[in-house]
C-alpha positions in Angstrom: 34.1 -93.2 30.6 35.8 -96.1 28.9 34.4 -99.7 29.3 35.6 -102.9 29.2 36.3 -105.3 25.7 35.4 -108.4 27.8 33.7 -110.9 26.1 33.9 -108.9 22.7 36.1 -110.5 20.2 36.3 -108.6 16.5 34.9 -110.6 13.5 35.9 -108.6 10.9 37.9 -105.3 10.2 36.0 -102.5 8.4 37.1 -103.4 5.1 36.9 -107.1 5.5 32.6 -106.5 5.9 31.8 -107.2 1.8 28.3 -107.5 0.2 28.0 -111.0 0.2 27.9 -110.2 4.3 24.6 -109.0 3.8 22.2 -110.0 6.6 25.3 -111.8 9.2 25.5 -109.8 12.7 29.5 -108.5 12.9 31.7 -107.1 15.6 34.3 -104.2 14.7 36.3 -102.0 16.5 38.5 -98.5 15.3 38.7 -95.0 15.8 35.9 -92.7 14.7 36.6 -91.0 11.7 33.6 -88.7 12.3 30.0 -88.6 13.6 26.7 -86.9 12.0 23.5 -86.6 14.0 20.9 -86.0 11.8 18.2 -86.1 14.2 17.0 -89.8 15.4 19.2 -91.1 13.1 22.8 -91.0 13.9 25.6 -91.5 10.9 29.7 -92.8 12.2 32.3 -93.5 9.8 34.5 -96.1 12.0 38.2 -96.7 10.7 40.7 -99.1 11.2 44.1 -99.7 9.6 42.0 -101.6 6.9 40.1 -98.7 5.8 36.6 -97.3 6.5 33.1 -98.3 7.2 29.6 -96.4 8.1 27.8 -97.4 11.0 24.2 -96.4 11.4 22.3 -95.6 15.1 19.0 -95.8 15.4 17.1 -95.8 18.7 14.5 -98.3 17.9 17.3 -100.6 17.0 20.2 -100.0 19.1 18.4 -99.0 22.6 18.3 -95.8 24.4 21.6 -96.8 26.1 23.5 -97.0 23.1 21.6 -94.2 21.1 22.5 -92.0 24.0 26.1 -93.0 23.9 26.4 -92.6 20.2 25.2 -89.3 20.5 28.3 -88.1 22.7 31.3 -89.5 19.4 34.0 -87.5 18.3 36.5 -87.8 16.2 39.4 -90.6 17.7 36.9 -92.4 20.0 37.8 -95.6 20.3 34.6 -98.1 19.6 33.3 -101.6 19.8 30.0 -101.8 17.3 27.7 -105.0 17.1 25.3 -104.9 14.7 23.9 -106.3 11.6 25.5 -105.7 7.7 23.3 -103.9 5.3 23.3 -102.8 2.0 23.3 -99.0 1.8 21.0 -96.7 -0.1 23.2 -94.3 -1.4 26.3 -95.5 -3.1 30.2 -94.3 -1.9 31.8 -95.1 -4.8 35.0 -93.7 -3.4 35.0 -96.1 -0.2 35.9 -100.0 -0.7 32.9 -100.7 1.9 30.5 -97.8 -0.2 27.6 -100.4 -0.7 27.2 -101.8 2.3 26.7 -100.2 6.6 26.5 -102.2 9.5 22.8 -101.4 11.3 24.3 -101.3 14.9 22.7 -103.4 17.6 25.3 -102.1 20.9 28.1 -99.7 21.4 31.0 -99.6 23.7 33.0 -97.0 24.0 36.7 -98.4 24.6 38.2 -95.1 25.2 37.3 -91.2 25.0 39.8 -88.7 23.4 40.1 -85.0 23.6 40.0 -83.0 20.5 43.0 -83.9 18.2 44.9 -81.0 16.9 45.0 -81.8 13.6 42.2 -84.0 11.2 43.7 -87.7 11.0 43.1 -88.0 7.3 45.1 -88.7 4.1 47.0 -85.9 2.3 46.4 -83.5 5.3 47.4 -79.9 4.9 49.1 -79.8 8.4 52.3 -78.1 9.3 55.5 -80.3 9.6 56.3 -78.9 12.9 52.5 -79.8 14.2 52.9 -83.4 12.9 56.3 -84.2 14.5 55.0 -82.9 17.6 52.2 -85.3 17.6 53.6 -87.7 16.0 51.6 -90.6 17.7 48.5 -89.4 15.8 50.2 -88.7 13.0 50.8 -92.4 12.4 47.0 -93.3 11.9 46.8 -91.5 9.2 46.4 -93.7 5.8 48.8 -92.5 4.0 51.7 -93.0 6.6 50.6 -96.1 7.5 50.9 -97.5 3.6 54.1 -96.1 3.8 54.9 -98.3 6.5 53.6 -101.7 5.5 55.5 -101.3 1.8 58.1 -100.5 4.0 58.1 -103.4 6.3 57.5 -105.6 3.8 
């Protein structure tokens, strides 16, 4: 069930949130890249045209509500996350955000999405015919959209 945005306004995108961030409470929004529930502890990589960024569920800090809601992510969910910036324990030194997660404090869920036929990610090994087809998803994958912006610009 998708809720409402009103009242939330976006303070950053995901690779706007830097270390020197540390400790401020931020709002973001993006697709979910993917979700890993390791048990009370839930792990989201949230992306936006900007990049990636790892959010971290935890029930004693988030609420049962939003633990709960977490719980149910899949990939292409769209999200709203408040929640505080951290730094993080283990180092992604492939990821512009890699030393830092945002602790999240509520989760909205802006809009569900089935299973997408193919992984949204860069250099994907998908068929030609499959990606024209779906060519909407197609163009949220990084890659594409670079090509776009040199493009544009």
């Amino acid at each position: 069930m998708a809720e409402s945005m009103l009242g939330l306004k976006r303070t950053h995108r995901c690779t706007e949130v830097t270390p020197s961030n540390v400790g401020e409470e931020v709002t973001v929004m993006g697709w979910v890249q993917k979700s890993r529930n390791k048990g009370g502890i839930i792990f989201t990589d949230l992306r936006d045209r900007s990049g990636i960024l790892q959010i971290i569920f935890e029930e004693s800090d988030c609420g049962e509500e939003s633990f709960a809601k977490a719980e149910k992510l899949r990939s292409e969910f769209v999200i709203a996350v408040v929640g505080t910036v951290e730094n993080r324990s283990a180092i992604n030194e492939h990821l512009a955000t890699g030393t830092i997660e945002i602790r999240a404090k509520s989760l909205r869920i802006l809009s569900e999405s089935e299973t997408p036929p193919f992984p949204i990610e860069e250099n994907s090994k998908t068929k030609e015919e499959l990606r024209l087809k779906y060519r909407y998803l197609d163009l949220r994958r990084p890659d594409i959209q670079r090509n776009m912006m040199v493009r544009s610009q």
